[in-house]
Steps between C-alpha positions, in 0.01 A plus 500: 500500500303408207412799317553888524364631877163699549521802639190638730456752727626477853156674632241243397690194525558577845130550557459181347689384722400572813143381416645186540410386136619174376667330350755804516772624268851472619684794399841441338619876615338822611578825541305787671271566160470169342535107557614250216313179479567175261286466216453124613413603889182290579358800686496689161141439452406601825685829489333550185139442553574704855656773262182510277229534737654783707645686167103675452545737768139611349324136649576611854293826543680725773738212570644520170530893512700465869739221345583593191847396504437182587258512203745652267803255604267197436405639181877538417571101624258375219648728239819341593384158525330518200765666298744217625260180382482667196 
C-alpha cells in the first residue's frame, strides 16, 4: 500500500459496480457501510468522474428524487476522494 486508504460508501460503489464501469476499483476491504480503495487504484478516476455526475441528484428530474441515496452516497465518494488527493 502506498499511501493512507480512501474510504467511500458501500452504497454507490456498489452501484458503480454493477453498471459494469471500467476500469474498476479493487477494494482492499469492505464492510457493510463502506469499501477502502488505494489511492494509486487505476479505477480511481473512473469511480470519480462516475461519483460526480450522479452526486446532482437535482440533474435527474424525478429520477433523482426516487434515488436519492444513491445520489447522496456518490456525493459522499467525491468528498472523500477529493479530501484524500488533497
Amino acid at each position: 500500500m502506498t499511501d493512507k486508504l480512501i474510504r467511500v460508501p458501500a452504497k454507490f460503489y456498489h452501484d458503480h459496480d454493477e453498471r459494469g464501469c471500467e476500469p474498476f476499483c479493487e477494494p482492499v476491504k469492505q464492510s457493510s457501510r463502506f469499501v477502502w480503495l488505494r489511492p494509486d487504484d487505476p479505477g480511481l478516476d473512473e469511480l470519480l468522474d462516475d461519483a460526480r455526475h450522479y452526486s446532482d441528484e437535482d440533474q435527474f428530474g424525478e429520477w433523482g428524487s426516487e434515488n436519492r441515496g444513491i445520489c447522496k452516497s456518490a456525493a459522499a465518494t467525491v468528498r472523500a476522494i477529493e479530501a484524500a488527493r488533497k
